[in-house]
MARBA-3410 file (N, C-alpha, C, O; in Angstrom, 1 decimal):
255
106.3,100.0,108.0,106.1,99.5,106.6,105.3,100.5,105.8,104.7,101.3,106.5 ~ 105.2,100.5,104.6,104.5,101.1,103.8,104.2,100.6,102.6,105.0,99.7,102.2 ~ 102.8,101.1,101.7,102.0,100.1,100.9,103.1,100.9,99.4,104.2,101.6,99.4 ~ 101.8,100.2,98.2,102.7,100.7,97.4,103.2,101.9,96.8,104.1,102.3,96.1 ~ 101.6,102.8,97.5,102.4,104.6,97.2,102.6,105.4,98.0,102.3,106.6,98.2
103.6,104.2,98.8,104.6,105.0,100.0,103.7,105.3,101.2,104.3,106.0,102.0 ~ 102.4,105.2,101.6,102.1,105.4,102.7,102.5,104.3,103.6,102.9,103.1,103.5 ~ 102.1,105.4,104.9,102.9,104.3,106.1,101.4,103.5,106.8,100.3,104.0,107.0 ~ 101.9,102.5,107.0,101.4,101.2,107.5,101.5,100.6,108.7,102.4,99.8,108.6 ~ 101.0,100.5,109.8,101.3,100.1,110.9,101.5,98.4,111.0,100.8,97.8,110.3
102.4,97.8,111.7,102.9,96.5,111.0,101.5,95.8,112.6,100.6,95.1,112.1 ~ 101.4,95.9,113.5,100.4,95.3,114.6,99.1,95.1,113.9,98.5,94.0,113.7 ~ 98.8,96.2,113.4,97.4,96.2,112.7,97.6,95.2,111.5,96.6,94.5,111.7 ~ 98.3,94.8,110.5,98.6,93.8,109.3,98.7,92.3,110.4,98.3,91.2,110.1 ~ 99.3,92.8,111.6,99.4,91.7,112.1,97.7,90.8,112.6,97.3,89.7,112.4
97.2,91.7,113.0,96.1,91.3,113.8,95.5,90.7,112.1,95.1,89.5,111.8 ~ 95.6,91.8,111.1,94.6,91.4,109.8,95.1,89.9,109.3,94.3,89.1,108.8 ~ 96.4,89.4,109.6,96.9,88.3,109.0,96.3,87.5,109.6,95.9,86.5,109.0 ~ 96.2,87.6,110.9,95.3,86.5,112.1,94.2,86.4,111.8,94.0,85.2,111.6 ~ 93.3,87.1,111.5,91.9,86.8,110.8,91.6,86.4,109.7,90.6,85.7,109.5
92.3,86.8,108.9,92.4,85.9,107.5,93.1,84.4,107.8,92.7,83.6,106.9 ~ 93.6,84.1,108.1,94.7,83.1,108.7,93.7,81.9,109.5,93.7,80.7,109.2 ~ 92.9,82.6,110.4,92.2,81.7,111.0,90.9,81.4,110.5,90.2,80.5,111.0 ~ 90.4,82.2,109.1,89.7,81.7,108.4,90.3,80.3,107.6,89.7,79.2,107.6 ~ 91.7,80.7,106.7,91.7,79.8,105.7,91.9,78.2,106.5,91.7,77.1,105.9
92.4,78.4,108.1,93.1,77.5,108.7,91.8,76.7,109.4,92.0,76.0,110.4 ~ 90.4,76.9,108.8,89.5,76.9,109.9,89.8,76.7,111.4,89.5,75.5,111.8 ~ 90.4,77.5,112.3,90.2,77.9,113.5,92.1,77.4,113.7,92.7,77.0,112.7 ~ 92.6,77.5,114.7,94.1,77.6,115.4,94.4,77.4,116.4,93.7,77.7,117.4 ~ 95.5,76.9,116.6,96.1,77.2,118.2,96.9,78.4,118.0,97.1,78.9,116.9
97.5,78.8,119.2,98.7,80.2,119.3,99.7,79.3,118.6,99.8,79.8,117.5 ~ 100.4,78.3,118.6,101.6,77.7,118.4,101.6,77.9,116.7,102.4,78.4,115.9 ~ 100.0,77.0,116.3,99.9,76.9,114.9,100.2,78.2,114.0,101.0,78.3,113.0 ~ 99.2,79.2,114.6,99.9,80.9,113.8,100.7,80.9,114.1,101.4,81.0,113.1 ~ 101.4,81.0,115.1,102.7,81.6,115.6,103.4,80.9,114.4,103.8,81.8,113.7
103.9,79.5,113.8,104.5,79.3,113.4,104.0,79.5,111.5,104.9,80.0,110.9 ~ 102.9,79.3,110.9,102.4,79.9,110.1,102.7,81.4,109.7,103.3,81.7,108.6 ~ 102.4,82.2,110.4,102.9,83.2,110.4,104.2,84.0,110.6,104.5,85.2,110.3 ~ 105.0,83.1,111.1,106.5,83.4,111.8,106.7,84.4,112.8,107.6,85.2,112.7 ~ 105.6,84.5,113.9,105.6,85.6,115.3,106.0,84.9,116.0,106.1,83.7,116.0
106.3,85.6,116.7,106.4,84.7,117.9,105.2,84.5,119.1,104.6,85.5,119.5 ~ 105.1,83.6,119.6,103.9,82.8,120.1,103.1,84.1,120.9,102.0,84.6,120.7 ~ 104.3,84.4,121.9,103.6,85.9,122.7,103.0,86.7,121.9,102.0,87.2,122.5 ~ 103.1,86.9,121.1,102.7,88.1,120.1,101.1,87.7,119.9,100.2,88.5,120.1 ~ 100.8,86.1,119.4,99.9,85.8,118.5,99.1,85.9,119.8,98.0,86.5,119.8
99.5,85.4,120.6,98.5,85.3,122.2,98.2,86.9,122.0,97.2,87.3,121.6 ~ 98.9,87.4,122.2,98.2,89.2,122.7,97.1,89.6,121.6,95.9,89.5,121.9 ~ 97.3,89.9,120.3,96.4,90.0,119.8,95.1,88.9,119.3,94.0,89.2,118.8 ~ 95.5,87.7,119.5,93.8,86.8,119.6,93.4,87.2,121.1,92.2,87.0,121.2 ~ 93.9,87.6,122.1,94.0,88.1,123.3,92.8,89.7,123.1,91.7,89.8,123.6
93.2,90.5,122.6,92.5,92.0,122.2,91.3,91.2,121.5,90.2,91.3,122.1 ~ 91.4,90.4,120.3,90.7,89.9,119.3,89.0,89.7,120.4,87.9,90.3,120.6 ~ 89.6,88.5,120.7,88.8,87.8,121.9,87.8,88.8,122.6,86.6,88.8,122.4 ~ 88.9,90.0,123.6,87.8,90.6,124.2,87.1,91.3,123.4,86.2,91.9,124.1 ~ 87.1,91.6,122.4,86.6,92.6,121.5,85.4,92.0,120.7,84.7,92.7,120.0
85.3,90.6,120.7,83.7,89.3,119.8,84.5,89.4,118.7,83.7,89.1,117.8 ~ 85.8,89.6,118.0,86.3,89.2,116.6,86.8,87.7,116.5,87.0,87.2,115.4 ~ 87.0,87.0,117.6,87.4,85.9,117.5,86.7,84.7,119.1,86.5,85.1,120.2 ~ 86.7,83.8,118.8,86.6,83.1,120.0,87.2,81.9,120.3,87.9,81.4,119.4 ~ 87.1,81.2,121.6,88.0,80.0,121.9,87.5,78.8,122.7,87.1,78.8,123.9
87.6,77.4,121.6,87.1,76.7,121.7,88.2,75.5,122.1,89.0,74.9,121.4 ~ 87.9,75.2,123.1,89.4,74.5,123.9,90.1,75.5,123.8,90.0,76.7,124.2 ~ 91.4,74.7,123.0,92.7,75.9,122.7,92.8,75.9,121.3,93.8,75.5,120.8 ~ 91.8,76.3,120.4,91.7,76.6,119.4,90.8,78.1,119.3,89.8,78.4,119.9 ~ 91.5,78.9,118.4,90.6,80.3,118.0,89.9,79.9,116.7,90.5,79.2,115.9
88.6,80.5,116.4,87.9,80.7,115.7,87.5,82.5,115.4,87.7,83.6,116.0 ~ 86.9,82.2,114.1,86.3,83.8,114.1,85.3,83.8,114.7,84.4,82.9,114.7 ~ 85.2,85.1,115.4,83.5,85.3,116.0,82.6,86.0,115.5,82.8,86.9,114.6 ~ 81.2,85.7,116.3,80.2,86.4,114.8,79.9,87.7,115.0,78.9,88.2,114.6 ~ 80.7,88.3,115.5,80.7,89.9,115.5,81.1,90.3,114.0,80.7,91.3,113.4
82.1,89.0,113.3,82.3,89.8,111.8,80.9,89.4,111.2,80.2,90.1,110.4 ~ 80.6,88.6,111.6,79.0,88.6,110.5,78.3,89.6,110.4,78.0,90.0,109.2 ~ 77.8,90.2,111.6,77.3,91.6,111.9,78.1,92.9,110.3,77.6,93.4,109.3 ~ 79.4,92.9,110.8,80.1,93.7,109.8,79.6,93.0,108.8,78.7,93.6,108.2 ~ 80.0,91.7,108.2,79.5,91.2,106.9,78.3,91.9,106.4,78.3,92.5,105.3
77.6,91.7,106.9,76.3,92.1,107.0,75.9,93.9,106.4,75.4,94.6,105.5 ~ 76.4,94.0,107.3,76.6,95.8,107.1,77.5,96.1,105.7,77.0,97.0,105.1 ~ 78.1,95.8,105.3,79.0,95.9,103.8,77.9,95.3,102.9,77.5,95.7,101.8 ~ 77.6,94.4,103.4,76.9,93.6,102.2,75.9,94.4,101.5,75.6,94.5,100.3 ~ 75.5,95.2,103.0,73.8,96.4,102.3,74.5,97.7,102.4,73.9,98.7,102.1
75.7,97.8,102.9,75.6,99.4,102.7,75.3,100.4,101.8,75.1,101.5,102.1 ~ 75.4,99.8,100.2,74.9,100.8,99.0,73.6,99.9,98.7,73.4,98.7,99.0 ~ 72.7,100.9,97.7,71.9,100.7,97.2,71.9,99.8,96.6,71.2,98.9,96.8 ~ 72.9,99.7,95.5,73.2,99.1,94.3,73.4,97.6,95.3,72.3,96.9,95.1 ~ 73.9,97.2,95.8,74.1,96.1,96.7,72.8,95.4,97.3,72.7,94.2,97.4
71.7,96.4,97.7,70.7,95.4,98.0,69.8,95.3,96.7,68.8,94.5,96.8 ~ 70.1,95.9,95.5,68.7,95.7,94.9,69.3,94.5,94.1,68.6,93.7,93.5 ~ 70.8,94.6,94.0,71.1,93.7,93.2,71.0,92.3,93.5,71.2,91.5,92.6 ~ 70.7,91.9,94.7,70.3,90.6,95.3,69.5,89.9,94.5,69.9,89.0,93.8 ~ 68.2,90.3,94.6,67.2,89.4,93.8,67.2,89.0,92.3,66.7,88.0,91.8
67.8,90.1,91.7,68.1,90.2,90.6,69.4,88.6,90.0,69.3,88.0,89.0 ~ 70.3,88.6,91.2,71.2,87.6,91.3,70.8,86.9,90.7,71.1,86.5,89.6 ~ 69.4,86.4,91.7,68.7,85.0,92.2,68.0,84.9,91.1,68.0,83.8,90.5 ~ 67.1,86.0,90.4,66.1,86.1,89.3,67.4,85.2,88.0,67.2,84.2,87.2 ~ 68.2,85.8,88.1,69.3,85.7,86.9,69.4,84.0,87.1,68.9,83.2,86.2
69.9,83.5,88.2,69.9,82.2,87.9,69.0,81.2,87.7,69.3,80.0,87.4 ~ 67.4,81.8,88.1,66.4,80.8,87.4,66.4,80.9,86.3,66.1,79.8,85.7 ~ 66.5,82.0,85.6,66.3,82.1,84.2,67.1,81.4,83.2,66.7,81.0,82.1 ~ 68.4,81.4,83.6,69.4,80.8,83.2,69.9,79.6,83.3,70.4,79.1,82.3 ~ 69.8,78.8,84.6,69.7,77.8,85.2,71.1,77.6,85.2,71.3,76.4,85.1
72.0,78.4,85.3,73.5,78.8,85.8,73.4,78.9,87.5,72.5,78.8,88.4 ~ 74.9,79.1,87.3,75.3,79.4,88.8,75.4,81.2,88.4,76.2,81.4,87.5 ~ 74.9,82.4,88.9,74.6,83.5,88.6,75.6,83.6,89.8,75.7,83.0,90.9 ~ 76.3,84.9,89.3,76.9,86.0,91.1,76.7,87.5,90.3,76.3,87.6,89.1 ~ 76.9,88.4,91.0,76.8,90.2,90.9,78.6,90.3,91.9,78.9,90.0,93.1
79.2,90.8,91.0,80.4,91.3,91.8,80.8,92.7,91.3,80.2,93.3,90.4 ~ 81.7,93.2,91.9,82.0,94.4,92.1,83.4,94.6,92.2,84.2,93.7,92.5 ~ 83.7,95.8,92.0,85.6,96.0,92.2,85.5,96.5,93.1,84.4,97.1,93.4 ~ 87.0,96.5,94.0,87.1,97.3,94.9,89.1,96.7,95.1,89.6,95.6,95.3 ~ 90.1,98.1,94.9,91.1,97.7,95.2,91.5,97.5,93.8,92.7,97.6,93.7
90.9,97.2,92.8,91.3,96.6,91.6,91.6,94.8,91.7,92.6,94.1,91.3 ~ 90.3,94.5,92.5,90.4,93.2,92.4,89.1,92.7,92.3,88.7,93.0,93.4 ~ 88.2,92.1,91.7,87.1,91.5,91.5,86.4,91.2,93.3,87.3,91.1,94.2 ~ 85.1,91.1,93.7,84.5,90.7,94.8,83.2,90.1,94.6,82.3,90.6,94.0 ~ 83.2,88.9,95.2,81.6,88.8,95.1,80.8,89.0,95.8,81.0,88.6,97.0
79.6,89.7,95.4,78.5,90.1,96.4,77.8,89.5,96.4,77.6,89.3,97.6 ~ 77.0,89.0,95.8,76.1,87.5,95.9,75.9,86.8,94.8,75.9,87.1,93.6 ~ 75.8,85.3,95.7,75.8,84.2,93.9,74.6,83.3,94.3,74.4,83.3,95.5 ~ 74.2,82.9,93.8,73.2,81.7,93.4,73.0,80.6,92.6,73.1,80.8,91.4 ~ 72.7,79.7,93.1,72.6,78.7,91.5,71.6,77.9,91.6,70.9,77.3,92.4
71.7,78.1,90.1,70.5,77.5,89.3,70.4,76.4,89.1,71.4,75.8,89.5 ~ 69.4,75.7,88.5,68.9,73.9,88.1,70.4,73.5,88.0,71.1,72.8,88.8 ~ 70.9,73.8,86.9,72.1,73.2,86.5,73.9,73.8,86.8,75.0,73.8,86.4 ~ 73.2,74.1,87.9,74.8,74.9,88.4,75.6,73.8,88.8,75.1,72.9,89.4 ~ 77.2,73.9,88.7,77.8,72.3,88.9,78.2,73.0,90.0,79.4,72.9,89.7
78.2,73.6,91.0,78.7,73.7,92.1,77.8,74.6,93.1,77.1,75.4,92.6 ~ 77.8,74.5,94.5,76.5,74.6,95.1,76.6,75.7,96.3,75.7,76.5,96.7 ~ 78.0,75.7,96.9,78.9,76.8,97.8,78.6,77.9,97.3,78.1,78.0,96.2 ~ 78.8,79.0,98.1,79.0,80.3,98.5,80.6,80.7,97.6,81.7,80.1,97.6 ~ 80.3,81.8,97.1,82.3,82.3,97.0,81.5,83.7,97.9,82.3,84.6,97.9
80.5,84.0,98.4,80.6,85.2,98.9,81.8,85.8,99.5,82.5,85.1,100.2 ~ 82.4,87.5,99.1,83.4,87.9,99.9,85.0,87.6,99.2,86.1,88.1,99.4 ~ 84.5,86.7,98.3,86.1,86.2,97.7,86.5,87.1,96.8,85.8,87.7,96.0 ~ 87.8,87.3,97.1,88.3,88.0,96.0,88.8,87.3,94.9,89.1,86.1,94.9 ~ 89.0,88.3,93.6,89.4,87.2,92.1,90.0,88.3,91.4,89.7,89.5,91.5
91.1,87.8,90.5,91.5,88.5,89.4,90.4,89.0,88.5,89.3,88.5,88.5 ~ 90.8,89.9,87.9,89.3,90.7,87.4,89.6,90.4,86.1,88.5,90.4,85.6 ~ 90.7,90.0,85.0,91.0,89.2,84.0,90.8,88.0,83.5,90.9,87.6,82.3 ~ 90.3,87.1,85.0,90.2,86.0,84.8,89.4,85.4,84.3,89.4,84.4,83.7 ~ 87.9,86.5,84.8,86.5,86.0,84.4,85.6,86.6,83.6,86.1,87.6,83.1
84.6,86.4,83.4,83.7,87.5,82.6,83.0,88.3,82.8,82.6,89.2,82.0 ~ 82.4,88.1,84.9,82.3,89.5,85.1,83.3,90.7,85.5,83.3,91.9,85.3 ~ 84.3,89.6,86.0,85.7,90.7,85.9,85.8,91.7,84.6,85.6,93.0,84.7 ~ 85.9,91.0,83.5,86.4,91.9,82.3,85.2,92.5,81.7,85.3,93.2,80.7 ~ 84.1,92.3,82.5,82.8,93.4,82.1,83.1,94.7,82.5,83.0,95.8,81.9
83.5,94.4,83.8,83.8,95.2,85.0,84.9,96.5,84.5,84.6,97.7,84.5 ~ 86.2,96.0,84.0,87.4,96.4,83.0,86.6,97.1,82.2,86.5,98.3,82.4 ~ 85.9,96.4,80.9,84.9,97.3,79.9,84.6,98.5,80.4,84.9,99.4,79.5 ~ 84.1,98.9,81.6,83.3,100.4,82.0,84.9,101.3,82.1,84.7,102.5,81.8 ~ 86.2,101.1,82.6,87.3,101.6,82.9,87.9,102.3,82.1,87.8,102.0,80.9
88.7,103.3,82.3,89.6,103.9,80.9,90.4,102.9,80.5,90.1,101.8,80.9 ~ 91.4,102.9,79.7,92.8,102.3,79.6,93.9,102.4,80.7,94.7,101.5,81.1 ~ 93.6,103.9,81.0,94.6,104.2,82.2,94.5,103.3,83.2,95.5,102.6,83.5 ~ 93.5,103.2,83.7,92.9,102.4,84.7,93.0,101.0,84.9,93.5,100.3,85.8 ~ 92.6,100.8,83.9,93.3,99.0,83.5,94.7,98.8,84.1,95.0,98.2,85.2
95.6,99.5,83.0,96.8,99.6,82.7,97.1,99.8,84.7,97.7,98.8,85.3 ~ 96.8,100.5,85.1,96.8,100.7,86.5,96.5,99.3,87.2,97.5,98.6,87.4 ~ 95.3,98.9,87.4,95.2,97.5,88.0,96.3,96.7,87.0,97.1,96.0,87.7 ~ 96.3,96.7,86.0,97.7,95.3,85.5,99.0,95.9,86.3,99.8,95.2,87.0 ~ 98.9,97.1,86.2,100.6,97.0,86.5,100.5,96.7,88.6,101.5,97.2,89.1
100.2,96.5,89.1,99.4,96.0,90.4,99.8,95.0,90.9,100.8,94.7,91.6 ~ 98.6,94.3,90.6,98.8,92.6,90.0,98.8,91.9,89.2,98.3,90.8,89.3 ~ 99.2,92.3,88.1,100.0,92.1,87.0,98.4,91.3,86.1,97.3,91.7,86.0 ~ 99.4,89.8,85.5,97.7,88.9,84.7,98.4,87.6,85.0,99.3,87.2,84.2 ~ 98.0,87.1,85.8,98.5,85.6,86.4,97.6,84.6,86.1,96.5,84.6,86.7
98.0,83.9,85.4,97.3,83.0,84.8,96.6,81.5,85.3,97.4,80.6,85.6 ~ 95.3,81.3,85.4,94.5,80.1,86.1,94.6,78.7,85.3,94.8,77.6,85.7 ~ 94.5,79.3,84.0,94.1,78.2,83.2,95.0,78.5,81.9,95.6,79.6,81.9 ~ 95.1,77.7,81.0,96.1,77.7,79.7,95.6,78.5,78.8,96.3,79.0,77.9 ~ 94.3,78.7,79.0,93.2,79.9,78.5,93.0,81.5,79.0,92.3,82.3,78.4
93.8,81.8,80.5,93.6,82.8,81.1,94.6,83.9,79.9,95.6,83.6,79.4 ~ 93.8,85.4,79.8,94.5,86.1,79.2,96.0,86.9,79.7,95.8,87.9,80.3 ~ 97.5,86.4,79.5,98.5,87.2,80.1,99.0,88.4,79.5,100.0,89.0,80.0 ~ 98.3,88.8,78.6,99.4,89.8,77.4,98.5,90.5,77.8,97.3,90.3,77.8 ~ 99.1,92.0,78.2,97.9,93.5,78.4,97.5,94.0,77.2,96.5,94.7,77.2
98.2,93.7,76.1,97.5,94.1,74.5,96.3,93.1,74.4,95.1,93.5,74.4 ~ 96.5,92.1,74.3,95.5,91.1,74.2,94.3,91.5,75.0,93.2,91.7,74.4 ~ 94.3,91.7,76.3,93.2,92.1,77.3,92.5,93.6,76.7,91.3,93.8,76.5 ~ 93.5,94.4,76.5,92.9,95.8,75.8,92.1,95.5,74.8,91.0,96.1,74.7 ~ 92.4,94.5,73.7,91.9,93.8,72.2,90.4,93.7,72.6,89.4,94.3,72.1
90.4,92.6,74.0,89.1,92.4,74.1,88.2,93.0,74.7,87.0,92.5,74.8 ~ 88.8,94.2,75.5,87.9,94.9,76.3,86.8,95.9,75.2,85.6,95.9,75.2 ~ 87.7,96.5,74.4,87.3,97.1,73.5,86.1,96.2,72.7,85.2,96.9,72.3 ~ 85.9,94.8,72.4,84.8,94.2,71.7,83.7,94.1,72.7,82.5,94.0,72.5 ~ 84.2,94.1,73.5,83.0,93.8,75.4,82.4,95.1,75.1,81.1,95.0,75.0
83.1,96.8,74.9,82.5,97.4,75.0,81.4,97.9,73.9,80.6,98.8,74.0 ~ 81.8,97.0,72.7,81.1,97.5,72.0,79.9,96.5,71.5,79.0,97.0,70.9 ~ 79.8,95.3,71.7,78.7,94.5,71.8,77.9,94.1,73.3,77.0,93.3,73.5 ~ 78.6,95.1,74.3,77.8,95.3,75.9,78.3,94.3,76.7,78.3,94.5,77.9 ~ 78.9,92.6,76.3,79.2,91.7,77.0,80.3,90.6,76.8,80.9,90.4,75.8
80.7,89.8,78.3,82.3,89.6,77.8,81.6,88.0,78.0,80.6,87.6,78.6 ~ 82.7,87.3,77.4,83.0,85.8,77.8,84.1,85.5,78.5,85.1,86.1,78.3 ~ 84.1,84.5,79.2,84.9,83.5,79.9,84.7,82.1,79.0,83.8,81.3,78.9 ~ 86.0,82.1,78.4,86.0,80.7,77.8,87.0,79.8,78.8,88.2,79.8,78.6 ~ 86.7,79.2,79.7,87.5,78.0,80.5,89.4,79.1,81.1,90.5,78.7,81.2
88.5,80.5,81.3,89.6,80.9,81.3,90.3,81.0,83.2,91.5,80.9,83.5 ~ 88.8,81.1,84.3,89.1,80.9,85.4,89.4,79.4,85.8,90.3,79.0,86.5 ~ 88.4,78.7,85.2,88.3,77.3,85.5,88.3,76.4,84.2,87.8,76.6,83.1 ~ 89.0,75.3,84.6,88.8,74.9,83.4,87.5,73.7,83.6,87.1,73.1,84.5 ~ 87.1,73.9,82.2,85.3,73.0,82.0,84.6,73.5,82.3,83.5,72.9,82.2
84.5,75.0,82.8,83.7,76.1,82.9,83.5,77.1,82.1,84.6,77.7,81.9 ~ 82.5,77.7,81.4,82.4,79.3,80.5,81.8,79.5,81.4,81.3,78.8,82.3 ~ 81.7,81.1,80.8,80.4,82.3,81.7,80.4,83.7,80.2,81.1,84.2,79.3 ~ 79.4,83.5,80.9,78.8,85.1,80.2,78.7,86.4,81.6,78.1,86.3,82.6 ~ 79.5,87.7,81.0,78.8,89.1,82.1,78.8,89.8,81.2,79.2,89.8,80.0
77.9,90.7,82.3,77.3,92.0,81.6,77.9,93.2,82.9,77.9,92.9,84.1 ~ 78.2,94.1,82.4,78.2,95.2,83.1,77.1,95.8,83.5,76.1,95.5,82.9 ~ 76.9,96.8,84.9,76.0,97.5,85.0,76.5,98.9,85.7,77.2,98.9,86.6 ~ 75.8,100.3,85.0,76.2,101.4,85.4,74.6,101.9,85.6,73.5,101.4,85.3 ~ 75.3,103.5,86.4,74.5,104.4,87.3,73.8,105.1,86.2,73.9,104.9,85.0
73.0,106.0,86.8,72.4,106.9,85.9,73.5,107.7,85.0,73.4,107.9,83.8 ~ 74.5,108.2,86.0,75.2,109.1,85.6,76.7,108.2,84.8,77.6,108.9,84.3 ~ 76.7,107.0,84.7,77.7,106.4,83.9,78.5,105.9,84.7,79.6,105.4,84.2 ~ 78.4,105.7,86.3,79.1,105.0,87.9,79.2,103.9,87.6,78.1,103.3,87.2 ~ 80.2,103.3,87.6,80.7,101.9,87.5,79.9,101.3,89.1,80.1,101.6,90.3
79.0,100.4,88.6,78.2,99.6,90.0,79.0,98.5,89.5,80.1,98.6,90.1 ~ 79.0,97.6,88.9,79.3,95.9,88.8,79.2,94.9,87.8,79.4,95.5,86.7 ~ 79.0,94.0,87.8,78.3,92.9,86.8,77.7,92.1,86.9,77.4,91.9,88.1 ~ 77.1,91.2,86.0,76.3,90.0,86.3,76.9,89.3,85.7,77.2,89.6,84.5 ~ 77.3,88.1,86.1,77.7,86.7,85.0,76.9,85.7,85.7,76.4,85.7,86.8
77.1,84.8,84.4,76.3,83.0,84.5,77.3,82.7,84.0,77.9,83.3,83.1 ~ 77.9,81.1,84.6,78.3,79.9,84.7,77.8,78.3,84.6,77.0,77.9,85.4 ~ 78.4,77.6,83.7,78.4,76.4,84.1,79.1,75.8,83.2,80.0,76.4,82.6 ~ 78.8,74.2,83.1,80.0,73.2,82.6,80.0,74.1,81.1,79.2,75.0,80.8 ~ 81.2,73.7,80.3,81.6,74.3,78.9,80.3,73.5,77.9,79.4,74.0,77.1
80.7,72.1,78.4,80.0,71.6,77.1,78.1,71.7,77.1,77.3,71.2,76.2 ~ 77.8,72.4,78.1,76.3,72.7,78.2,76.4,74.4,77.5,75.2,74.8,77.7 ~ 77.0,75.2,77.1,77.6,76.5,76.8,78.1,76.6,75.3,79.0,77.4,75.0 ~ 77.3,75.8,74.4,78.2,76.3,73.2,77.3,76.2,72.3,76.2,75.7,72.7 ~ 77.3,76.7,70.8,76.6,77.5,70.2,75.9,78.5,70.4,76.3,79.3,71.3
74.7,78.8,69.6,73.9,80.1,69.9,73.5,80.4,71.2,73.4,81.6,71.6 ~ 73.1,79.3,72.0,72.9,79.1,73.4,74.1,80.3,74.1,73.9,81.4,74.6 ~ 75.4,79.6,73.7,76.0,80.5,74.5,76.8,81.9,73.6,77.7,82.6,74.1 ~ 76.5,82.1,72.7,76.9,83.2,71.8,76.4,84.0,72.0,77.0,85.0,72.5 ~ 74.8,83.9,71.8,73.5,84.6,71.2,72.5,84.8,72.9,72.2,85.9,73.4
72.3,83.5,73.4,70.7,83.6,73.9,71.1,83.6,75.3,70.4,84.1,76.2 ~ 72.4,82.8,75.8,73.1,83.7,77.4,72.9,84.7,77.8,72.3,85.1,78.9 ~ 73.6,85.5,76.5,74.0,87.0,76.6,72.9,87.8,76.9,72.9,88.6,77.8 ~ 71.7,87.5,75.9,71.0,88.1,76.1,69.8,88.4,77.7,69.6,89.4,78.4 ~ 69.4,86.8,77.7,69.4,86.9,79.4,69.7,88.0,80.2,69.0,89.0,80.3
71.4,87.7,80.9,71.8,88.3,81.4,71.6,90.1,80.9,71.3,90.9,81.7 ~ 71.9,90.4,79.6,71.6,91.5,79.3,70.6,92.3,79.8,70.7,93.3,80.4 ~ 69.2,91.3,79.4,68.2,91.8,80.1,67.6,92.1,81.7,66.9,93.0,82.1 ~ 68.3,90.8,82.5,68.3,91.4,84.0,69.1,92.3,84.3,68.9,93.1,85.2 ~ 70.2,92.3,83.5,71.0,93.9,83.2,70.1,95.4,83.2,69.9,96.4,83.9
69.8,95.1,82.5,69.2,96.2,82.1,68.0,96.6,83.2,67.9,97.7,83.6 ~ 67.1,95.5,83.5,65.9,95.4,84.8,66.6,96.3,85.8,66.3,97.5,85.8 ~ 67.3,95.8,86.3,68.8,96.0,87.2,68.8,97.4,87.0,68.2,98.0,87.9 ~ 69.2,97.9,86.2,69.6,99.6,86.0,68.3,100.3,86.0,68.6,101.5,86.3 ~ 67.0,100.1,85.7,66.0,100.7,85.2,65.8,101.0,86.6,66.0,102.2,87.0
65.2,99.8,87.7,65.3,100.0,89.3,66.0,100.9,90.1,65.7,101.7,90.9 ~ 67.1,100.6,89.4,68.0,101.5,90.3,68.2,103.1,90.2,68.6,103.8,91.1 ~ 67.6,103.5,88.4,67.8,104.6,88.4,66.2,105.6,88.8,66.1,106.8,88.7 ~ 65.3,104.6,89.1,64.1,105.1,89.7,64.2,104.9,91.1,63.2,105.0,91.7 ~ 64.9,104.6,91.5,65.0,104.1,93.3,65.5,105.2,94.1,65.6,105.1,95.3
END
């Protein structure tokens, strides 16, 4: 197999990755259940949760596989591998008291949105983790912060990708339209999310760069729409976030 610029791909290895992601979304499996989910055949799925197993990537409970916490370890290790990643932690957390949102710091990677850590605040309407998840980077506001720091080329690159697939009746599909607004993000520093990932949800992000102009990430706040409008959310969001923005970069470029 091969990806989309022609390099070659080993199909065992996609296999094993499908199993792990698989037995996440499936929380845990039998061989029969992937096997048929996946369309392998049974032997197959046994050999590699088989390697999986002896190796702590997965474990077995009855005859059900689970992941094992050997990936936490890895988790772990991604989570702090750059700078920018551990300092922006607290900063998360700082952002959602102040705010009393549900605050995250995410990052591109692949030309797809990630979150690196979220928190929430007094008034955050939802209370879970998305750590790790991936997201259309169009959909939201720290996505299209994220877009802001990018050329056109680049964009135009992640669209033509995975195109602009739309969440909500509000999500942006037209790549002129997205260009329209990247360009206003860059020039007043921050984007909105009007109910465009979720619906009954806004957010405000902010971008954050390196000393040298390095695309690190963003910060956005979240919550219900109708707690998000007027100056509140025009004017005195933005600014917030701006400001742990900015905290955020001053740290980092003394660190």
């Amino acid at each position: 197999m091969s990806t989309n610029d022609g390099r070659r791909t080993l199909k065992s290895s996609e296999t094993t990755l499908e199993i792990l992601d698989r037995l996440k979304d499936l929380d845990g499996a039998r061989v029969t259940e992937l096997a048929e989910d996946l369309e392998r055949a049974p032997s197959t799925i046994h050999s590699h949760l088989t390697t999986l197993k002896a190796n702590g990537y997965v474990v077995k409970e009855g005859d059900i596989y689970h992941l094992g916490l050997h990936l936490l370890e890895l988790g772990n290790y991604v989570q702090n591998r750059k700078k920018a990643y551990r300092i922006s932690k607290g900063y998360t957390e700082q952002l959602a008291e102040e705010s009393k949102c549900r605050a995250v710091f995410v990052v591109e990677e692949n030309g797809r949105g990630v979150y690196l850590h979220t928190y929430s605040g007094k008034h955050a309407v939802w209370q879970y983790s998305t750590l790790g998840k991936q997201f259309y980077l169009h959909q939201t506001a720290a996505g299209k912060a994220l877009l802001s720091t990018l050329s056109d080329e680049r964009v135009e690159e992640i669209i033509d990708r995975w195109e602009l697939p739309a969440k909500t009746e509000n999500t942006i599909t037209d790549s002129d339209t997205l260009l329209d607004e990247l360009d206003q993000i860059r020039e007043r520093g921050y984007s909105f999310n009007r109910e465009e990932q979720l619906k009954g949800i806004k957010a405000v992000g902010v971008p954050v760069t390196g000393p040298n102009d390095e695309v690190i990430g963003a910060f956005s706040v979240a919550s219900p729409a109708n707690r998000l409008t007027g100056e509140w959310f025009s004017e005195e969001l933005p600014n917030i976030v701006l400001g742990v923005a900015n905290e955020f970069e001053l740290e980092y470029s003394l660190s």
